[in-house]
C-alpha positions as CSV (number, residue, x, y, z in Angstrom):
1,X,-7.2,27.5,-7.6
2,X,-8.0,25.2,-4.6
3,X,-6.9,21.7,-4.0
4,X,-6.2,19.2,-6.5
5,X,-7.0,15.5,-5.6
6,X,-3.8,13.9,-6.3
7,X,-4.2,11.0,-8.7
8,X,-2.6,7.7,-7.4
9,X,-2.6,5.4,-10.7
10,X,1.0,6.2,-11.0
11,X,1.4,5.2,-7.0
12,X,-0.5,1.8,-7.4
13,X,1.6,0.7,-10.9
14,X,4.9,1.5,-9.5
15,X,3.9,-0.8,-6.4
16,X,2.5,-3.2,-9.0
17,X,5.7,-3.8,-10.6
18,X,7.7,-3.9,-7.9
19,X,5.6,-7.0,-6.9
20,X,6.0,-7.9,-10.4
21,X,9.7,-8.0,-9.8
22,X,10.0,-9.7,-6.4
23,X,8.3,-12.1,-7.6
24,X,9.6,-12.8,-11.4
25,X,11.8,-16.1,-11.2
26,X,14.1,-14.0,-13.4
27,X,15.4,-12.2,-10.3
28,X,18.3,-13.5,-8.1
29,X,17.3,-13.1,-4.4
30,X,20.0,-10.0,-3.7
31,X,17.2,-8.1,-6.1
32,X,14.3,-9.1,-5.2
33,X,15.4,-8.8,-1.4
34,X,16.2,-4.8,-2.6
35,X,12.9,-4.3,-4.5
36,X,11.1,-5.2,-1.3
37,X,13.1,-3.4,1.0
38,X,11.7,-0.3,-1.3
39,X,8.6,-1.2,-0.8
40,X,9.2,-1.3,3.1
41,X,10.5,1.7,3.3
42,X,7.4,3.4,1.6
43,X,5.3,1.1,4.0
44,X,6.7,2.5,7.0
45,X,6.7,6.3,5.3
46,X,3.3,6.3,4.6
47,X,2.4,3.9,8.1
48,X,4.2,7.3,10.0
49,X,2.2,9.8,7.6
50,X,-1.1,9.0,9.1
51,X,-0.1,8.7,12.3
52,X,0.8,12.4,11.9
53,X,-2.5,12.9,10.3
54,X,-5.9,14.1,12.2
55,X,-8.3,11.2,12.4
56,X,-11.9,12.7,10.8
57,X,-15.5,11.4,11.8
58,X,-16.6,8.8,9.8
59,X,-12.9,7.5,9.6
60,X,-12.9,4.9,12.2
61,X,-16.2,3.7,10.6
62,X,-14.5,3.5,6.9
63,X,-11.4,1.6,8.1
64,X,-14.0,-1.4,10.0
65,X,-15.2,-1.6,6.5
66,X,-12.6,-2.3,5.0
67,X,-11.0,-4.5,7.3
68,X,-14.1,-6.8,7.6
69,X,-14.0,-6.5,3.7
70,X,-10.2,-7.8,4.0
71,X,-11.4,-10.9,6.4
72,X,-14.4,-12.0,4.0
73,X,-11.9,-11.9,1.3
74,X,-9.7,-14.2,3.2
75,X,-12.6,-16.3,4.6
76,X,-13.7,-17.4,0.9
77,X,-10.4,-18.7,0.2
């Protein structure tokens, strides 16, 4: 069958409302505080993922991309 390209949507909405959450000014601190300690703890999971991972050719290239993206998007602010 071969592989199948997981799809992420689901991945980037459930870190979407937990921003949502942590940031409503419905939430006491005590939930907020747990919401983001959830999304710590899948920071660090995925942060020791790809340091288990290979690094592939044009990978080094793809992450200067995006970081210089990242520092133009904080330059025009």
């Amino acid at each position: 069958m071969g592989f199948k390209k997981p799809d992420l949507t689901d991945a980037y909405s459930a870190v979407n409302r937990a921003f949502m959450e942590v940031n409503s000014p419905y939430n006491e601190g005590y939930t907020s505080w747990y919401v983001k300690q959830d999304l710590y703890n899948l920071y660090f999971h995925l942060k020791k993922s790809l340091k288990n991972m290979p690094t592939f050719s044009d990978e080094d290239e793809w992450l200067e991309e995006h970081y210089k993206n990242e520092l133009w998007e904080e330059l025009k602010k």
